[in-house]
HTML snippet that shows the backbone in 3Dmol.js (N, CA, C, O; Angstrom):
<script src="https://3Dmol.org/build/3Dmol-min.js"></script>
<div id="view" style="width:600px;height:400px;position:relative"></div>
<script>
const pdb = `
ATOM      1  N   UNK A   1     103.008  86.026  19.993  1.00  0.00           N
ATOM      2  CA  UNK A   1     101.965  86.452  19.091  1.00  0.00           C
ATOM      3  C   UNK A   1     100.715  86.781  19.920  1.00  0.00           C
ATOM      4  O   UNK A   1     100.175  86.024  20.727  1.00  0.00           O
ATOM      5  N   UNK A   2     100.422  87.755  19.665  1.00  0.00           N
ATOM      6  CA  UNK A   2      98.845  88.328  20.411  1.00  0.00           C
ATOM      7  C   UNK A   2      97.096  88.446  19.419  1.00  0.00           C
ATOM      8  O   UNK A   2      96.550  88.983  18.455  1.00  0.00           O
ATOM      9  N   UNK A   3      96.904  87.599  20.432  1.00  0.00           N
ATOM     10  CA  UNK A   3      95.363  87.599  20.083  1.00  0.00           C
ATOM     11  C   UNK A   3      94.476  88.286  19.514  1.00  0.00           C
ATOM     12  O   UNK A   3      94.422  89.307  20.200  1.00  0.00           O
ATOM     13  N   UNK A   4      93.661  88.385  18.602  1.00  0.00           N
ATOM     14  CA  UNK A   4      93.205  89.665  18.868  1.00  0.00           C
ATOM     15  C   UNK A   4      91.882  89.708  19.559  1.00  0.00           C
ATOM     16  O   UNK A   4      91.230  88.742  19.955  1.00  0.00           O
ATOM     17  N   UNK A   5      91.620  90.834  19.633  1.00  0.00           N
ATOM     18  CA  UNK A   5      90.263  90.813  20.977  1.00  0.00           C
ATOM     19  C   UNK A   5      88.900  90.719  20.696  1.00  0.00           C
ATOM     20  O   UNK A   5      88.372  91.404  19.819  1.00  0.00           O
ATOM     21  N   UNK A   6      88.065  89.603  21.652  1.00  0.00           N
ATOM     22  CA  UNK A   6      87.145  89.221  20.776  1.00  0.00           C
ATOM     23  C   UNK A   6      86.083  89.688  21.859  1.00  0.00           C
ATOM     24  O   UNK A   6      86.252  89.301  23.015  1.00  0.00           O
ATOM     25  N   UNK A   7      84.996  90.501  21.553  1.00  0.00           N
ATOM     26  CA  UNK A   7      84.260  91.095  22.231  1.00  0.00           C
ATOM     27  C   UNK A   7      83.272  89.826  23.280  1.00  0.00           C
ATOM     28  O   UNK A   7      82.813  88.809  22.759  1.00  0.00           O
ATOM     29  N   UNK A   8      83.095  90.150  24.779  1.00  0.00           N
ATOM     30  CA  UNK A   8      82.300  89.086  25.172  1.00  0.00           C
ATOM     31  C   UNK A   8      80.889  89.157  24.840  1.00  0.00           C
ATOM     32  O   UNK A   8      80.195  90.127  25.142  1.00  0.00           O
ATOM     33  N   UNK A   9      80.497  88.224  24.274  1.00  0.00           N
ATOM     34  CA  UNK A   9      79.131  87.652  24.178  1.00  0.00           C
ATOM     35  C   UNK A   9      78.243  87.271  25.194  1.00  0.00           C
ATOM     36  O   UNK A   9      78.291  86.219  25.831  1.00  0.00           O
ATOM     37  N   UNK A  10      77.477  88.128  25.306  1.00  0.00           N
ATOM     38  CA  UNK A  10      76.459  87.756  26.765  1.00  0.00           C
ATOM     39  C   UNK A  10      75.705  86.137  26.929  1.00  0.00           C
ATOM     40  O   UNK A  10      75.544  85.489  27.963  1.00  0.00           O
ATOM     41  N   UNK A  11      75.387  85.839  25.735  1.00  0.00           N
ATOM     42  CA  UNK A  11      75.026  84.540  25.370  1.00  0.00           C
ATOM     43  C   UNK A  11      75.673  83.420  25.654  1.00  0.00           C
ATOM     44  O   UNK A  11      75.117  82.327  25.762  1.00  0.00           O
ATOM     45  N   UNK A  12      77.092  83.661  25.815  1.00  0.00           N
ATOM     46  CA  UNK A  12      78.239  83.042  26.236  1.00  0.00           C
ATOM     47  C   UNK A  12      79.147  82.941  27.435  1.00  0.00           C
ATOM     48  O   UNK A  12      80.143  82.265  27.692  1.00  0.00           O
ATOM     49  N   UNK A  13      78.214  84.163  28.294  1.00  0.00           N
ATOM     50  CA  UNK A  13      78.228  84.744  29.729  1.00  0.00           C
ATOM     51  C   UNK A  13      77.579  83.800  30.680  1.00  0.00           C
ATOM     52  O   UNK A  13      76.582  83.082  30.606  1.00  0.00           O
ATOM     53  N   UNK A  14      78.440  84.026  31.565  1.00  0.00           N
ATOM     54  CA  UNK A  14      78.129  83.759  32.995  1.00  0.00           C
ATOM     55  C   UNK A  14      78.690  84.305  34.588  1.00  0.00           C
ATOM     56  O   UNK A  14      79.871  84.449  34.905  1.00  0.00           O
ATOM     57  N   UNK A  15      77.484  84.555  35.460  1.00  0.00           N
ATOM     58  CA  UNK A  15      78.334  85.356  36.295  1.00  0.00           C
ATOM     59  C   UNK A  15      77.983  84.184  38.153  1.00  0.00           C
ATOM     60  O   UNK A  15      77.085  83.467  38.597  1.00  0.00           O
ATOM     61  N   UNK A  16      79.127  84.599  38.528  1.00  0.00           N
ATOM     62  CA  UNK A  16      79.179  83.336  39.400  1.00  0.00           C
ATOM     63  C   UNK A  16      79.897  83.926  40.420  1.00  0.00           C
ATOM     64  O   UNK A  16      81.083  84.240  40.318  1.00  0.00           O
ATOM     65  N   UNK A  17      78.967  84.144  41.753  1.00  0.00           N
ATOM     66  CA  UNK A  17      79.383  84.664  43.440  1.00  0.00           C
ATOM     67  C   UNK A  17      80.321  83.368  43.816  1.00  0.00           C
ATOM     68  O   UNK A  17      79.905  82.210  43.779  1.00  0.00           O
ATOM     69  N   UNK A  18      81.477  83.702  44.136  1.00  0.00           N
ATOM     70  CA  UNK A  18      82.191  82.589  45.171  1.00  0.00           C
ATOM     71  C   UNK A  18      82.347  83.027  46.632  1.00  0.00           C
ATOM     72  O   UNK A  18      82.736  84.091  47.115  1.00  0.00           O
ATOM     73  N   UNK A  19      81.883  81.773  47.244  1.00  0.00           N
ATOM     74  CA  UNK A  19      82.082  81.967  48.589  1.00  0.00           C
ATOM     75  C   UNK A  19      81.490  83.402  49.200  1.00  0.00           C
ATOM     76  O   UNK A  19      82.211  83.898  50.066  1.00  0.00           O
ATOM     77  N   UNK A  20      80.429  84.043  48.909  1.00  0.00           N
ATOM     78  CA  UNK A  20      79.570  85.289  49.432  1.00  0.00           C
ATOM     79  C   UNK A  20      78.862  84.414  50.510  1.00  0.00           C
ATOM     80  O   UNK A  20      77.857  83.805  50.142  1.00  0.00           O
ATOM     81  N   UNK A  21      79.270  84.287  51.777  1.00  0.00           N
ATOM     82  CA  UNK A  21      78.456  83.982  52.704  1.00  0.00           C
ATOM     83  C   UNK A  21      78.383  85.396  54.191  1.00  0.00           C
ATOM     84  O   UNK A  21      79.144  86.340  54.402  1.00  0.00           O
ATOM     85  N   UNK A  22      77.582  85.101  54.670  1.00  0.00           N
ATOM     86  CA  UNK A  22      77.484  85.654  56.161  1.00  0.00           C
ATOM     87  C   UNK A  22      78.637  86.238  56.753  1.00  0.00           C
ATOM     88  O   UNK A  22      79.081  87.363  56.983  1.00  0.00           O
ATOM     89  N   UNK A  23      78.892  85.269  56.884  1.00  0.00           N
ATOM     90  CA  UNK A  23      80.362  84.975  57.718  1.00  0.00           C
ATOM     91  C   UNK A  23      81.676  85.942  57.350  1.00  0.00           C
ATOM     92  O   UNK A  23      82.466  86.405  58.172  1.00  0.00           O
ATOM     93  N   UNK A  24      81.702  86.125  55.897  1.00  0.00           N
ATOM     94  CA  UNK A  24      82.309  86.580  55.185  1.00  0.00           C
ATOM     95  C   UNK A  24      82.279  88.660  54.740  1.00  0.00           C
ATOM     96  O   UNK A  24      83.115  89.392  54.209  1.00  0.00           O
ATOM     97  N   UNK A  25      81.128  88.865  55.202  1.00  0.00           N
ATOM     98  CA  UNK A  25      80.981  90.396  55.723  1.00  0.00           C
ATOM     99  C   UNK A  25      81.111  90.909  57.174  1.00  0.00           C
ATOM    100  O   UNK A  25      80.734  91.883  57.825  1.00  0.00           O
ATOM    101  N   UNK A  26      81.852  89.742  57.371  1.00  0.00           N
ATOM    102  CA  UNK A  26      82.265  90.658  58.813  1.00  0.00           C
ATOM    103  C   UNK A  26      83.589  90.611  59.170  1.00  0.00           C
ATOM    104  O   UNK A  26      84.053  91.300  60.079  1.00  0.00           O
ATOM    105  N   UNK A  27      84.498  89.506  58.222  1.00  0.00           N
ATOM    106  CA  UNK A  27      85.499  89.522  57.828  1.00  0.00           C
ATOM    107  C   UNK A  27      86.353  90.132  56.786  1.00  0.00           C
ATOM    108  O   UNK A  27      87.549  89.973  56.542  1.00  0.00           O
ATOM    109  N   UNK A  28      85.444  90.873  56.230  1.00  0.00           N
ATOM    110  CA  UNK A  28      86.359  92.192  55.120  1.00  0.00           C
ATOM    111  C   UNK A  28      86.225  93.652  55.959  1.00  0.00           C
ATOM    112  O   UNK A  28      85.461  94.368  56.607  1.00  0.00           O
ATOM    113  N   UNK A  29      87.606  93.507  55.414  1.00  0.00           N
ATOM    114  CA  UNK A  29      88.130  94.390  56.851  1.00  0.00           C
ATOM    115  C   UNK A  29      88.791  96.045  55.661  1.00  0.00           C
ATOM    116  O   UNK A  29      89.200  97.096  56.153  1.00  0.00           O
ATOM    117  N   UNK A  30      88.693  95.760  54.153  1.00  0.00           N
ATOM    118  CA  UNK A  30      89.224  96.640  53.148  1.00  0.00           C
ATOM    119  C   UNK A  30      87.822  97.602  53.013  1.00  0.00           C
ATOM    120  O   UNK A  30      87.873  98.798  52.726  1.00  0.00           O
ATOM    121  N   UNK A  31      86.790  96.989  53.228  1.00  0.00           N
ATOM    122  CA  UNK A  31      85.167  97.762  53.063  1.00  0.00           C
ATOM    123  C   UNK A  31      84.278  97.740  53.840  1.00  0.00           C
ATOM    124  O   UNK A  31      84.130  96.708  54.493  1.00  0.00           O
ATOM    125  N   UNK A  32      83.562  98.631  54.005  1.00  0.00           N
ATOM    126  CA  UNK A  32      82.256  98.209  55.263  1.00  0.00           C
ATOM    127  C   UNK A  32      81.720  97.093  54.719  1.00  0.00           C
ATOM    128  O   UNK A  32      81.817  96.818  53.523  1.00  0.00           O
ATOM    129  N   UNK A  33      81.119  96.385  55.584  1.00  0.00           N
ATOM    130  CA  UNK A  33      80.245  95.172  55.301  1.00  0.00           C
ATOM    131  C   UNK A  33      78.804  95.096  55.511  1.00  0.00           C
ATOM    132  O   UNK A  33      78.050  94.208  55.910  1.00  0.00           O
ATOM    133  N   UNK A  34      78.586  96.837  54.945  1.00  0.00           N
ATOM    134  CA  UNK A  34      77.140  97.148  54.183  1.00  0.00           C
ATOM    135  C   UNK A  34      77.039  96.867  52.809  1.00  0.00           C
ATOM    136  O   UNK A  34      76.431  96.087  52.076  1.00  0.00           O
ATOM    137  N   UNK A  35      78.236  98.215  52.684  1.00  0.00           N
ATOM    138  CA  UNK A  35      79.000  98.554  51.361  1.00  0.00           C
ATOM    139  C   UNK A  35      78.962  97.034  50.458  1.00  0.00           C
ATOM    140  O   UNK A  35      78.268  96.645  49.519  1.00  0.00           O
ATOM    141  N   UNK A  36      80.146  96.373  51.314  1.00  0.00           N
ATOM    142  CA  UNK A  36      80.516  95.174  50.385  1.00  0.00           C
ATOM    143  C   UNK A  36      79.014  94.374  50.639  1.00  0.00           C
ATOM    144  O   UNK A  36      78.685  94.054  49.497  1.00  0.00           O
ATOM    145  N   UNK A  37      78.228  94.023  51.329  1.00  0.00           N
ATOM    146  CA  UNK A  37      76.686  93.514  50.708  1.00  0.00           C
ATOM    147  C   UNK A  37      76.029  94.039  49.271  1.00  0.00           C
ATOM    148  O   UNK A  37      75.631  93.452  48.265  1.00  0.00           O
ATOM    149  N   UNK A  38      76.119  95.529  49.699  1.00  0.00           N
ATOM    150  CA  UNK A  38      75.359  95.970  48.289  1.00  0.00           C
ATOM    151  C   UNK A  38      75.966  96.088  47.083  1.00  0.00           C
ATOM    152  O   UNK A  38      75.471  96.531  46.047  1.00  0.00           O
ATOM    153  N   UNK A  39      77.475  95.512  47.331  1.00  0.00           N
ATOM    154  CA  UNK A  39      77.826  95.635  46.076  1.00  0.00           C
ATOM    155  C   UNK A  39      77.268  94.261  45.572  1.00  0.00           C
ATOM    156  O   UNK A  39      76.778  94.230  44.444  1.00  0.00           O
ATOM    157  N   UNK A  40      77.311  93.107  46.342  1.00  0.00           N
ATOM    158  CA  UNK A  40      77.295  91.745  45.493  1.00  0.00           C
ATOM    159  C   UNK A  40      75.576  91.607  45.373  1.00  0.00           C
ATOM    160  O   UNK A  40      75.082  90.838  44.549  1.00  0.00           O
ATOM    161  N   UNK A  41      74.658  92.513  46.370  1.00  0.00           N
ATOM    162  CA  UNK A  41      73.607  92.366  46.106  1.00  0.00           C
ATOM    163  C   UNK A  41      73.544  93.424  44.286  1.00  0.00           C
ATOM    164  O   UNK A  41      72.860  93.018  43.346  1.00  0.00           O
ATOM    165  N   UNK A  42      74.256  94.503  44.226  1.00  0.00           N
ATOM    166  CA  UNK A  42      74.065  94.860  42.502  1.00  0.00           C
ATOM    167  C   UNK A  42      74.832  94.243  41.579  1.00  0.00           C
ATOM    168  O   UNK A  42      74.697  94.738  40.460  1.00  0.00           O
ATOM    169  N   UNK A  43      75.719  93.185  41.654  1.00  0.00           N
ATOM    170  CA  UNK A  43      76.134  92.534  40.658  1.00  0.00           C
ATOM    171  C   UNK A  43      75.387  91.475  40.635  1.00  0.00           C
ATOM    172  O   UNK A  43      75.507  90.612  39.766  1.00  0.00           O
ATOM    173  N   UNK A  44      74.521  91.423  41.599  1.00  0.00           N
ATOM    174  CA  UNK A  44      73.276  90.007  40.771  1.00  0.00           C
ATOM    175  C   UNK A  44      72.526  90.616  40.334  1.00  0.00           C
ATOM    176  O   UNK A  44      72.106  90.303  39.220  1.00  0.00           O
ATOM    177  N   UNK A  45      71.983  91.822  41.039  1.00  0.00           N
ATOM    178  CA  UNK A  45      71.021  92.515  40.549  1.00  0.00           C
ATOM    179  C   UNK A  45      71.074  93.122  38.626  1.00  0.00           C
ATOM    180  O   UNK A  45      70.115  92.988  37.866  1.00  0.00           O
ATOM    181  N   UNK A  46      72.168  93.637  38.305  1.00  0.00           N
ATOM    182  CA  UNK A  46      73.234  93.263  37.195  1.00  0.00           C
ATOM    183  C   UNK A  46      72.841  92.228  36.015  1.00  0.00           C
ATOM    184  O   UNK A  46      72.291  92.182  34.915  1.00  0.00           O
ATOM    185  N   UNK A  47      73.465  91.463  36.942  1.00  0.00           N
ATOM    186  CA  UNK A  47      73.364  89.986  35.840  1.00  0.00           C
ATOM    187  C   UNK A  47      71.877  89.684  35.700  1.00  0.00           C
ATOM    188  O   UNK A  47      71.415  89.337  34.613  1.00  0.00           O
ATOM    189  N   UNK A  48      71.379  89.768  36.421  1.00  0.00           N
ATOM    190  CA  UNK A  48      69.898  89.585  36.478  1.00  0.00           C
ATOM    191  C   UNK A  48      68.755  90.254  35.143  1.00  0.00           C
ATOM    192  O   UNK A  48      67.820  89.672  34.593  1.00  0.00           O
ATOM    193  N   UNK A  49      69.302  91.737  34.915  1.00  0.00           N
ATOM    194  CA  UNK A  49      68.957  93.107  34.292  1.00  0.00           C
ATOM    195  C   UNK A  49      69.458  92.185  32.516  1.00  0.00           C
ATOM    196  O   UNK A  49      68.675  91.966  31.592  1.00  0.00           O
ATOM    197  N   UNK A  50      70.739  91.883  32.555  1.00  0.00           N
ATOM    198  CA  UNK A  50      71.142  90.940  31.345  1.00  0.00           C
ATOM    199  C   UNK A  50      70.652  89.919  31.152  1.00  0.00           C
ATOM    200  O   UNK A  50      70.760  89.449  30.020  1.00  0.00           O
ATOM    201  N   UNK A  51      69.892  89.150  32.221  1.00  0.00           N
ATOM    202  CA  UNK A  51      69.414  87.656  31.824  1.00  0.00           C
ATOM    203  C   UNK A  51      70.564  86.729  31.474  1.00  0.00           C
ATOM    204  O   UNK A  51      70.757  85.900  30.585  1.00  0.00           O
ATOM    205  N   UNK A  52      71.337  87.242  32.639  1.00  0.00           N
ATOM    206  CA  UNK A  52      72.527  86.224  32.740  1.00  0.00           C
ATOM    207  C   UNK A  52      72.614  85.290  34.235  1.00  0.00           C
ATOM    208  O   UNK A  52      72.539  85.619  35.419  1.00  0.00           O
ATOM    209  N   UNK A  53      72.827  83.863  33.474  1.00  0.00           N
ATOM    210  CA  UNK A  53      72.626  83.034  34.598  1.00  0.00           C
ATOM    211  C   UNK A  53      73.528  82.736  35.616  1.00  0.00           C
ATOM    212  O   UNK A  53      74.612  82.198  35.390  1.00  0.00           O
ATOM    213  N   UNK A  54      73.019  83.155  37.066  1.00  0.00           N
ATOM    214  CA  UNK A  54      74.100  83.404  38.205  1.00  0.00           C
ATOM    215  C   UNK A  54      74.313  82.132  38.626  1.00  0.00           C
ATOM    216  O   UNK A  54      73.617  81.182  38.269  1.00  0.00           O
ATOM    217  N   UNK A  55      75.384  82.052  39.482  1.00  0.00           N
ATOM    218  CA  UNK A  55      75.536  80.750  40.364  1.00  0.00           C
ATOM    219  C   UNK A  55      76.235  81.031  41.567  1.00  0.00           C
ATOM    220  O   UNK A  55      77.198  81.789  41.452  1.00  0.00           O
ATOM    221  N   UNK A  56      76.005  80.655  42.532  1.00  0.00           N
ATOM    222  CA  UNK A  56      76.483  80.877  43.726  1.00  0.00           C
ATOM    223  C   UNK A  56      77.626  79.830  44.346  1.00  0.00           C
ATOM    224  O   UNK A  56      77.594  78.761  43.736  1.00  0.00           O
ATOM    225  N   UNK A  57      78.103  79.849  44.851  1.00  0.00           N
ATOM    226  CA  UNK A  57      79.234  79.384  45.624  1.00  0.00           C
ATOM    227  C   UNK A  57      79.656  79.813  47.148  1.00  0.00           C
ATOM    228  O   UNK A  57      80.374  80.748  47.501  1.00  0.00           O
ATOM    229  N   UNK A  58      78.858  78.651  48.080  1.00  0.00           N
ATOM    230  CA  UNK A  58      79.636  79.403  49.335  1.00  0.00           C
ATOM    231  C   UNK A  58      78.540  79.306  50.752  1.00  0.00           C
ATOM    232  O   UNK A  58      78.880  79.794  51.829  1.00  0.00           O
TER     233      UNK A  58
END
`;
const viewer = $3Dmol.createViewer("view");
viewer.addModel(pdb, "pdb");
viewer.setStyle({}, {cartoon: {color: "spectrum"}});
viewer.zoomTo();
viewer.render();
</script>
């Protein structure tokens, strides 16, 4: 039996970096490790724009 789909609620949101350290852009080897900075620097930037509360890990 399938669910049906329940739209996410920002209120009910949360957005959460794991393990984004230093160390870790020079070891992704699938993207530059400019690239992959600015991406996780615009998904806070992102969550931020929503007033959604980030958490870090790492």
């Amino acid at each position: 039996m399938t669910r049906p789909y329940v739209r996410l609620d920002k209120n009910d949101a949360a957005v959460l970096l794991v393990d984004y350290q230093a160390g870790l852009l020079l070891l992704a080897r699938d993207i530059e490790p400019d690239k992959f900075k600015n991406n996780m620097l615009v998904l806070n930037d992102l969550a931020k724009s929503f007033n959604q509360p980030i958490n870090t890990w790492g």
